[in-house]
C-alpha positions as CSV (number, residue, x, y, z in Angstrom):
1,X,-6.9,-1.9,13.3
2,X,-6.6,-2.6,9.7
3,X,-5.4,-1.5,6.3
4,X,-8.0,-0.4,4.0
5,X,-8.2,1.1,0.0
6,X,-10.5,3.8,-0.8
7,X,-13.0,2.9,-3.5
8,X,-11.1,4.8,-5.9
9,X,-7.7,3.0,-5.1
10,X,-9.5,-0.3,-5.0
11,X,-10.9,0.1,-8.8
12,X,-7.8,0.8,-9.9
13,X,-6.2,-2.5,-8.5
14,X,-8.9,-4.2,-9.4
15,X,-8.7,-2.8,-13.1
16,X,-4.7,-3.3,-13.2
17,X,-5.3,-7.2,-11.7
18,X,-8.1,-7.3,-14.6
19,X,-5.0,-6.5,-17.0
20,X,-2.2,-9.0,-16.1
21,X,-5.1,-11.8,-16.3
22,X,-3.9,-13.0,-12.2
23,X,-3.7,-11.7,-8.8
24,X,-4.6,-12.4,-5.3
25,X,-4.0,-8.4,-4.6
26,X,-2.0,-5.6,-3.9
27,X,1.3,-6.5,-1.6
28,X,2.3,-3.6,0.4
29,X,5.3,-3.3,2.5
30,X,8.4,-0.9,3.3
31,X,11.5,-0.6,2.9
32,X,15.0,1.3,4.5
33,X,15.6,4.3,1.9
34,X,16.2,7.7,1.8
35,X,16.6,10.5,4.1
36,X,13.9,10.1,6.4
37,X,14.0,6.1,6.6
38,X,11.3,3.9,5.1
39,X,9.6,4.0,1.9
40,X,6.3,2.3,1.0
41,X,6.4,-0.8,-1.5
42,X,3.4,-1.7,-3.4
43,X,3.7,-4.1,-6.2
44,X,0.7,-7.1,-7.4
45,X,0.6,-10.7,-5.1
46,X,-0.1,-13.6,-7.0
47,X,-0.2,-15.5,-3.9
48,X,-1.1,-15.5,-0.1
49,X,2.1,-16.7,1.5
50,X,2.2,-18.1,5.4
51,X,2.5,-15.7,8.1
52,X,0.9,-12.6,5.6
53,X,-2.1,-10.3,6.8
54,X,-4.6,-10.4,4.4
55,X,-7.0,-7.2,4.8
56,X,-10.5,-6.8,2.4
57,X,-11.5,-3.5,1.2
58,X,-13.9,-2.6,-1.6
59,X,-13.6,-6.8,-2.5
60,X,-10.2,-5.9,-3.0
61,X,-7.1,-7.9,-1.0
62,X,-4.5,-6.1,0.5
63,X,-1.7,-8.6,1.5
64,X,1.0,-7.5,4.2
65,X,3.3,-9.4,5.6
66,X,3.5,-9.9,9.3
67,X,6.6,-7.6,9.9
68,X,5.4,-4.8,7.9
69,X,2.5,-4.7,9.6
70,X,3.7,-2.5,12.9
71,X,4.9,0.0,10.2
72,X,1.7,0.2,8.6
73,X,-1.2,-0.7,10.9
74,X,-4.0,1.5,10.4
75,X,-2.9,2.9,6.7
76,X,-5.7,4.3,4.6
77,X,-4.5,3.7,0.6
78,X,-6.0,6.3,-1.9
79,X,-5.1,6.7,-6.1
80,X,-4.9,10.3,-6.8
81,X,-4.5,11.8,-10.4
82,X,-3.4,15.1,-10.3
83,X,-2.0,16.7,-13.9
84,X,0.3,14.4,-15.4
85,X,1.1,12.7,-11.8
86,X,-1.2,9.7,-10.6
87,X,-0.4,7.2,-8.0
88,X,-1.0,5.6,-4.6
89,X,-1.1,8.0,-1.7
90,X,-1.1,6.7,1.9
91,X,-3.0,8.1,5.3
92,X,-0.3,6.5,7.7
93,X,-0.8,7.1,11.2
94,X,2.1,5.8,11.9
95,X,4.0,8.7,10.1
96,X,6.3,11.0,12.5
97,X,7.5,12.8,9.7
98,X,8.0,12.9,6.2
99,X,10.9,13.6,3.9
100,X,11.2,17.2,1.5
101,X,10.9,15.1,-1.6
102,X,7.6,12.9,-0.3
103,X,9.5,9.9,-1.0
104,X,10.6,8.1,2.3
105,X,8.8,8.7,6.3
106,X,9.8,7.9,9.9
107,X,7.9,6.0,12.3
């Protein structure tokens, strides 16, 4: 499987690595957090490091690192705007069940 961006998600990387002037792509990950878990962690890579998955979508890197990747195999990454609220939303189908709050899942 893979991890891919919608083309949506991927111009707004793109247009946020445009702005800091560097970046070899977006670094996702997870981490142990609230009440259901794991929580998704997406911050800019500046750098490819040994033993990372790199995935291409919309000429867009995403960068995972190898343990992340059981957790998030198969994850489709979208940028919604809705009101005042924007952000990444992920289609995990990993996901056994998500918290009340929308901020942490279960595998």
């Amino acid at each position: 499987m893979a991890i891919t961006l919608t083309e949506k998600a991927a111009d707004r990387v793109r247009s946020f690595i445009d702005k800091r002037g560097k970046g070899a792509g977006l670094r996702l990950g997870v981490k142990n957090v609230g009440c259901s878990g794991k929580a998704y962690v997406v911050e800019y890579a500046d750098s490819i490091e040994p033993g990372d998955q790199v995935f291409e979508s919309h000429g867009v890197k995403v960068i995972i690192s190898a343990t992340n990747l059981v957790f998030l195999d198969g994850t489709e990454i979208d940028y919604e705007r809705e009101g005042l609220s924007e952000g990444f939303k992920f289609r995990n189908p990993n996901e056994k069940a998500r918290c009340g709050c929308g901020e942490s899942f279960s595998i």
